[in-house]
C-alpha positions in Angstrom: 0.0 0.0 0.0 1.8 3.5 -1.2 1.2 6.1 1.5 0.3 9.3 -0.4 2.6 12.4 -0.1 1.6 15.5 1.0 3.1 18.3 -1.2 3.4 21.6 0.8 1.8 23.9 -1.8 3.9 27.3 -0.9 1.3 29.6 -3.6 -1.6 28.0 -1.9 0.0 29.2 1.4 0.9 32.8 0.1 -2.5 33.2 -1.8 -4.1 33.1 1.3 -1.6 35.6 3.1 -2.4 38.1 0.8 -6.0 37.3 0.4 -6.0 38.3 4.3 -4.2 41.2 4.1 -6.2 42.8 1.6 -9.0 44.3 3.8 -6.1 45.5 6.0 -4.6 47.3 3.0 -7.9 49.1 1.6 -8.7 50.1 5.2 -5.1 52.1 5.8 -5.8 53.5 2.2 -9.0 54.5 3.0 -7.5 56.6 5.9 -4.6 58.0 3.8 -1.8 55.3 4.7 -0.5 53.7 1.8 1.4 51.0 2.8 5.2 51.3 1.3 8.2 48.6 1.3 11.5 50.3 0.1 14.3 47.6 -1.4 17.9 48.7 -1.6 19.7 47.3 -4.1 23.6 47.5 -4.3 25.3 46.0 -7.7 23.9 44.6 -10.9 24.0 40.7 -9.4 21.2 39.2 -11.9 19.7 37.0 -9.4 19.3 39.4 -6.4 17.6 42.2 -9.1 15.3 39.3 -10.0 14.4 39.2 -5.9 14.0 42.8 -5.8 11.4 43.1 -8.8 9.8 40.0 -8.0 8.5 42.0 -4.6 8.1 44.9 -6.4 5.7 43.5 -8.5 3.6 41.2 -5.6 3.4 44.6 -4.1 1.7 46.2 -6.8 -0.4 43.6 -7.0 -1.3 44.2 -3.9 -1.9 47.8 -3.7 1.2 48.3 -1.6 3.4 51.0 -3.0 7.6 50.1 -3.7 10.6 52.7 -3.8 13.2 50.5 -5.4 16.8 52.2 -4.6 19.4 50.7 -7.5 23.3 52.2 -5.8 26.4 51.4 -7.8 28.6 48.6 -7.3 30.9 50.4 -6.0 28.7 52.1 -3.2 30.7 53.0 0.7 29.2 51.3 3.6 29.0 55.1 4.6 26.9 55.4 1.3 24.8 53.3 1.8 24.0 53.7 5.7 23.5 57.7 4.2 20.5 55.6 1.9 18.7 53.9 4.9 18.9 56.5 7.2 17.1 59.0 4.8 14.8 56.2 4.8 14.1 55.6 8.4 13.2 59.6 8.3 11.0 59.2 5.5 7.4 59.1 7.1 5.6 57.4 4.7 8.1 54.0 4.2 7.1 51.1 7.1 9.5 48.4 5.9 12.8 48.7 4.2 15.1 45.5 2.8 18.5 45.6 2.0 18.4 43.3 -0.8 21.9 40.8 0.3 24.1 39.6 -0.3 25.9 43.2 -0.8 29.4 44.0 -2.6 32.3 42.8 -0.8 34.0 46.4 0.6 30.7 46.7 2.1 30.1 46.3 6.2 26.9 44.1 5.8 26.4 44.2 9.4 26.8 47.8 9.6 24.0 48.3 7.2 21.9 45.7 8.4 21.9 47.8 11.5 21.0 51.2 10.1 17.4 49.9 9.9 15.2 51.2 12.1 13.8 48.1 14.3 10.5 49.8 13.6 10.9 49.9 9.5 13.3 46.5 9.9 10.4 43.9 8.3 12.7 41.2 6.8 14.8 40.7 10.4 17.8 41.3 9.8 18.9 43.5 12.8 20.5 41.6 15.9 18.2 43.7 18.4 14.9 41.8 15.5 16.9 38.3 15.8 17.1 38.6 19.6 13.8 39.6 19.9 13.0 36.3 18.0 15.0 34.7 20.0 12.6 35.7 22.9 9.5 34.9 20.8 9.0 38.7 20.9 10.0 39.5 17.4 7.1 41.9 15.4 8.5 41.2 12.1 11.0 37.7 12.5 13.4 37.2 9.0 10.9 36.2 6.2 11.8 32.8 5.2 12.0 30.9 9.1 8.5 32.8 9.4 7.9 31.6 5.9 8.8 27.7 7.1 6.9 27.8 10.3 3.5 29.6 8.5 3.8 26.3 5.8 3.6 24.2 9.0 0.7 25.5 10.7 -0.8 26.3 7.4 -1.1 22.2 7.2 -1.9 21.5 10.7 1.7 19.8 11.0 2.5 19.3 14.8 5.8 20.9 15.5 5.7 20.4 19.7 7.8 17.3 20.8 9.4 16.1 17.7 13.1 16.6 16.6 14.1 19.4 14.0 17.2 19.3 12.6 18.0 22.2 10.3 20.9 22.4 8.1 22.3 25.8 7.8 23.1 28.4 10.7 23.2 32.1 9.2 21.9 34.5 11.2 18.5 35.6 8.4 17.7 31.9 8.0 19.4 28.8 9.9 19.7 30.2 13.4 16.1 32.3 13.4 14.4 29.1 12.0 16.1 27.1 14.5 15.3 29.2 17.6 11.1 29.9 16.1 11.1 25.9 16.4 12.6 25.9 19.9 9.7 28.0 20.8 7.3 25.9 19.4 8.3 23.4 21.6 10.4 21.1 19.6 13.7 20.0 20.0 15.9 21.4 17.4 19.9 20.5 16.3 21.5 23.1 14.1 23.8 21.4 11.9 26.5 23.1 9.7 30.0 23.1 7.7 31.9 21.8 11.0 29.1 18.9 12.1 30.6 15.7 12.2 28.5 12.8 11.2 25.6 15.2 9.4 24.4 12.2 7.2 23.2 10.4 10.8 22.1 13.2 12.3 20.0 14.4 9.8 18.4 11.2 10.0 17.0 11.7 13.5 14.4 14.8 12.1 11.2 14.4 12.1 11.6 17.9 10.7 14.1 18.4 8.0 14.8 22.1 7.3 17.8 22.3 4.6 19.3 25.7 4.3 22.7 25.6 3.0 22.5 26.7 -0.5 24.1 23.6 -2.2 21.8 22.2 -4.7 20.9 18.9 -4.2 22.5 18.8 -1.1 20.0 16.6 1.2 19.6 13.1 -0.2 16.8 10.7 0.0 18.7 8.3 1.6 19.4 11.1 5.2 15.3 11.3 5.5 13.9 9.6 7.9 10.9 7.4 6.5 7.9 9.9 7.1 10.0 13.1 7.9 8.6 16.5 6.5 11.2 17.9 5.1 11.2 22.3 4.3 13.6 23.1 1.4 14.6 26.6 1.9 17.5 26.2 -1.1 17.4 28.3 -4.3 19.7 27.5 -6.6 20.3 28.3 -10.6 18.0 26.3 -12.7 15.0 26.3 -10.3 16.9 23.7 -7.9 16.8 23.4 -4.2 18.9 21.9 -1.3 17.2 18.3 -1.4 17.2 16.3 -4.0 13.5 16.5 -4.6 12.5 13.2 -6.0 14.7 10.9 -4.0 13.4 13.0 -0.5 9.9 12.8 -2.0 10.2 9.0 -2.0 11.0 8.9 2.2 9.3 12.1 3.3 5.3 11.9 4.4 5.5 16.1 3.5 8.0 18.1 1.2 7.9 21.5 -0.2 8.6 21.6 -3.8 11.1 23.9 -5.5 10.1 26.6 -7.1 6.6 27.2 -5.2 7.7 26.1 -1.9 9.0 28.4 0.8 10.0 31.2 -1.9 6.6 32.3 -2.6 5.4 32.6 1.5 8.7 34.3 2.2 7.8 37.4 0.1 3.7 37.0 1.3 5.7 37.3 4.9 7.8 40.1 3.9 4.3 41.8 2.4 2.0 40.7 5.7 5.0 42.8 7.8 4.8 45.6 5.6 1.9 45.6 6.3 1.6 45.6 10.1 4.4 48.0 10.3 1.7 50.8 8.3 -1.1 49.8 11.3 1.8 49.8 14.5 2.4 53.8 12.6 -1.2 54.3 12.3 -1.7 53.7 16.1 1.3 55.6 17.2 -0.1 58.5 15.4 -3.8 58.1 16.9 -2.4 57.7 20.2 -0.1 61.0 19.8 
């Protein structure tokens, strides 16, 4: 008897994100707040432009207005902390993501923490990750908030059983790993310098593969009913398991494309969102 798989639809997921922030959106319009994302984008790296227009466009979709900030290669970490902080003072932005990774004279970290924690929607600030950490986070990084809203979307039970997630950086890996510890499950965070991975992958019940190696995971490291959470993106459509083998041990898999990418920039859209109604009810209280 073939048990049938369960294929964690990530469009059905975001469709129904947006679909609930839509009221929310014409109600803020209706009072004069539109609300606006701004993406910073430093270089002409193909693949992270591709990211930038792709929200771009699910905002206008949504009736959510997008400054897109293009800087040159060859842009100062000075520059480009100059760029955010005219956009922490602008008013009428809520959210604002540095599109990463950056050029290399750039101080990443330094940038990342010119964001305003209020305006700071995709997480990437260390005072946002240790709010997370606390289960206090108003906007946690998009795509561990993106894995954990796939779970509960399909009623998957997360207290009790044993996550392993491969991958520890600090917008993806170690966020993801620290939302599941609040959850209630226990969570290894495997990585370049774990000894024996192949083994201890096989103990997840939860497989979340974040490395960015395609193909990385194979069949044969799932445990026989595991859900296993592709976060990998990789040229040629191609994620960090290798789909079809995992598909043959795991009871739940995202596919790749229209897995976790899709509810990653519905999350980034949903805290855009919030971050125009937290203004709206600073302003009504002032």
């Amino acid at each position: 008897m073939t048990t049938e798989k369960l294929i964690l639809d990530g469009n059905r997921v975001a469709a129904d994100i947006k679909e609930s922030l839509l009221f929310r959106i014409n109600r803020l319009s209706a009072k004069g707040i539109i609300p606006c994302l701004a993406t910073i984008l430093v270089g002409d790296d193909p693949s992270s432009a591709t990211y930038v227009r792709m929200k771009g466009n699910a905002c206008q979709r949504l009736g959510i207005q997008s400054i897109r900030v293009v800087l040159p290669t060859n842009t100062s970490t000075d520059e480009l902390i100059a760029v955010i902080s005219k956009l922490n003072a602008d008013p009428n932005v809520h959210g604002i993501l540095l599109q990463h990774p950056v050029p290399k004279q750039i101080d990443e970290r330094a940038a990342f923490e010119a964001i305003n924690i209020e305006k700071d929607v995709d997480g990437v600030t260390t005072l946002g990750f240790a709010q997370n950490a606390f289960g206090l986070a108003d906007f946690p990084s998009c795509t561990p908030a993106a894995i954990v809203a796939i779970l509960d979307y399909y009623n998957i039970s997360i207290e009790g059983k044993h996550a392993v997630v491969i991958g520890r950086s600090p917008i993806l890996g170690k966020p993801v790993s620290l939302m599941l510890l609040n959850k209630n499950a226990t969570v290894t965070t495997c990585h370049s310098k774990t000894t024996n991975l192949v083994d201890v992958v096989r103990l997840g019940d939860i497989v979340v593969a974040a490395v960015g190696k395609p193909k990385f995971v194979q069949g044969d490291w799932i445990k026989p009913g595991a859900v296993v959470l592709d976060a990998g993106y990789n040229v040629g459509n191609i994620g960090d398991v290798d789909y079809d083998a995992c598909l043959k041990r795991a009871s739940a898999i995202t596919p790749v494309p229209a897995g976790v990418g899709p509810v990653t920039i519905a999350t980034l859209l949903k805290h855009t969102v919030e971050a125009a109604e937290k203004l709206e009810q600073q302003q009504i209280i002032q």
